[in-house]
C-alpha angles and dihedrals in degrees: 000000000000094000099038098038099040135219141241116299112253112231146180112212127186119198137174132178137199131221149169124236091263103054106274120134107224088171145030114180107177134174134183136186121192132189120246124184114243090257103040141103104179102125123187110184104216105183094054092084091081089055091089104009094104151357114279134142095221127033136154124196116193118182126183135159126217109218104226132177093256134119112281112280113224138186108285111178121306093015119206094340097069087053094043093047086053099051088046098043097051083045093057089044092058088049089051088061100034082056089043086237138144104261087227098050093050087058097047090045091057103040114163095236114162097032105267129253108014084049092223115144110256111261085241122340123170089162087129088053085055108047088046096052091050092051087061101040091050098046097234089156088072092058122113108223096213112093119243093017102115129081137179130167092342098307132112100252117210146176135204137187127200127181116209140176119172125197118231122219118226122183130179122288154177137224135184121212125182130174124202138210092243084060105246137106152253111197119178148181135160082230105116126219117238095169101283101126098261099129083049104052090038097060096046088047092055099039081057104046083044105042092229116131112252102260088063100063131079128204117201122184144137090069120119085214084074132093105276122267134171132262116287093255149068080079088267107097087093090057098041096043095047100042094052082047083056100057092045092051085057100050088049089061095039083049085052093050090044088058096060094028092087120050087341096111098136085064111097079223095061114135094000124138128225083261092052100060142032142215117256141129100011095307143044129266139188113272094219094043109034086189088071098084135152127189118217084234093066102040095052095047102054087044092055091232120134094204157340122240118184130170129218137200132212115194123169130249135238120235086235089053089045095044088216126066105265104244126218122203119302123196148173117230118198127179140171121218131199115203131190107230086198096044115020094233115156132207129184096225104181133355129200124189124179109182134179102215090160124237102007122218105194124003103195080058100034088056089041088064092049093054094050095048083043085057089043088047091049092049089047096049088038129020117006130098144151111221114198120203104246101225103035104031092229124138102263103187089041090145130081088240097065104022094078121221135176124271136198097267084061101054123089133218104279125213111197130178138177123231131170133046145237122348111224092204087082136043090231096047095236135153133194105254093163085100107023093080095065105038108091102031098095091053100039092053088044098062088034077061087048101059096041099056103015086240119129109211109187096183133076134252093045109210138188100252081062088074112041 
């Protein structure tokens, strides 16, 4: 498992950062180099993350990988951002105190509104909304800047703040929709599902852009026999899949109308356009005279077909086609730390994400996604590490017992919350939200650590013989 599936690429990042008196960032150099395996060409760029992380006149990204004799690295989950945000965040941290400046308010201060650097408006960014209502639900007003000021029960008490946004990769893709004349629905795509909620959130898409209830609708996906579609990852599979579903779902109704618009003249749809209706209760109706309905049932029958298969194709668009920078997901991740000050035992108390993942589709999976990549985040910042054996390259910890992961007894109550609307990249205003939950913890917990203990730890996995 650890040699043939690969691991997150080690790293060594150098970032400094440039700002006026008063908080504002007037330069970002960051560099990043990452570790490849002799006979690879997987490449995440790590740096780029401060790109478009904040608003600064004058900022340099360098990414370059050393070819080692290790086991190939892969994508885990989050891949180079959530090593380049940590490297950033815990950065910024360090300039809030060196400015003597509440960590919340620097990044505020310095929100990347327009996109920088091509200055277009985001195709939708409610990142401020986020950091501020974090702010409230965690209670960060009640925190005393100094470090190793707060106490409870015997135990160092910190908090830590991190600021995220993650792009989302969308790629073209294909979708098949038919309706039959018993009323329900195929719906198909080559996409696979890795639990990650797809079935789900397909069901309920295309019960909606059809009009159908939810039981009468199929989803059928993970089949090369499909319409092509691209891998589940890059926290864009939601947005490709269900745009080309939209456009399928489109065609269907226009293929429906079609039907009635010639000789049909007994049909209340007769002669109306795709502008004209919309999709509810099994069938389609007149926007402007609800009373002019039509089931699929009934359309298909008297015109002898079994069915209605239409295919729809999602392809994404350009920022100069869009005329705005398409967005991904942003987020404010806030956590609580206890530390023993004998010790140097550390326990996540309590974590807070708000994220704007755009139009949500359904919110019990959408915050499921959040808690898994909240227990990946603890076990990055905390516990997990790849140990390679000096002379031969191999993994040397490649068991459960000694790779270490999180458990129930480590992870915290979580508060999450949904904040944004509707993405204008996408027909269906969606957003990737599969990475965005784990990106920000580490850094988050390590200036929560920071704060608790006034000691500054730079490498991953943070451990307690750092702190004695």
């Amino acid at each position: 498992m650890f040699t043939a599936c690969g691991h997150r690429p080690k790293g060594r990042q150098r970032i400094r950062l440039g700002a006026t008196r008063d908080g504002r960032l007037v330069a970002i150099d960051h560099e990043a180099l990452t570790a490849a395996a002799m006979d690879d060409d997987n490449f995440e760029p790590t740096a780029t993350v401060s790109a478009t992380s904040y608003a600064c006149p004058n900022v340099a990204t360098h990414d370059t990988q050393a070819r080692l004799n290790i086991p190939v690295p892969n994508s885990m989950r989050g891949p180079g951002a959530s090593t380049g945000n940590y490297a950033l965040e815990c950065a910024m941290d360090e300039l809030a105190y060196k400015l003597g400046m509440d960590p919340l308010e620097l990044r505020l201060r310095n929100d990347a509104d327009p996109h920088p650097p091509s200055g277009m408006p985001w195709s939708s960014r409610a990142h401020r909304e986020c950091l501020e209502r974090g702010a409230e639900l965690f209670g960060w007003s009640r925190r005393d800047p100094e470090p190793r000021s707060m106490r409870e029960d015997g135990m160092l008490v910190g908090y830590g703040l991190a600021a995220v946004g993650y792009p989302w990769f969308r790629a073209r893709c294909l979708a098949r929709v038919t309706i039959r004349r018993d009323g329900t629905a195929y719906v198909c795509s080559a996409g696979t599902e890795i639990g990650n909620g797809a079935y789900t959130v397909f069901v309920q898409l295309s019960a909606e852009l059809l009009g159908l209830d939810p039981g009468q609708v199929t989803v059928g996906l993970g089949e090369s026999t499909m319409p092509l579609a691209p891998q589940t990852g890059g926290s864009g599979l939601t947005s490709a899949i269900g745009s080309a579903i939209y456009e399928a779902c489109r065609k269907i109704i226009g293929d429906v109308l079609d039907l009635v618009a010639d000789g049909d003249t007994d049909s209340p749809l007769h002669g109306c356009t795709i502008d004209d209706v919309e999709a509810v209760g099994g069938g389609i109706r007149r926007r402007d005279d609800p009373a002019r309905f039509e089931s699929y049932r009934d359309i298909l029958a008297r015109h002898h077909r079994p069915e209605l298969t239409a295919e729809g194709e999602s392809v994404p668009a350009t920022s100069q086609e869009l005329g705005m920078a398409p967005a991904g997901a942003f987020g404010a991740k806030y956590v609580e730390v206890r530390v023993d000050p004998d010790l140097g035992r550390i326990r996540v108390a309590r974590a807070v994400s708000v994220i704007d993942g755009g139009r949500i589709l359904n919110e019990k999976t959408a915050r499921s996604q959040i808690i898994g990549g909240t227990v990946g985040g603890i076990g990055m910042a905390l516990f997990e590490e790849t140990a390679s054996d000096a002379g031969t390259g191999r993994i040397a910890n490649a068991t459960l017992g000694d790779y270490i992961v999180p458990v129930n007894a480590d992870i915290p109550d979580m508060q999450i919350e949904f904040v944004g609307s509707w993405d204008r990249a996408n027909p269906i205003g969606t957003k990737g939200i599969g990475e965005i939950g784990l990106v920000g913890l580490a850094p988050a917990i390590a200036n929560g650590i920071f704060h608790a203990t006034g000691r500054r730890i730079r490498s991953l996995p943070i451990t307690m013989d750092q702190l004695l």
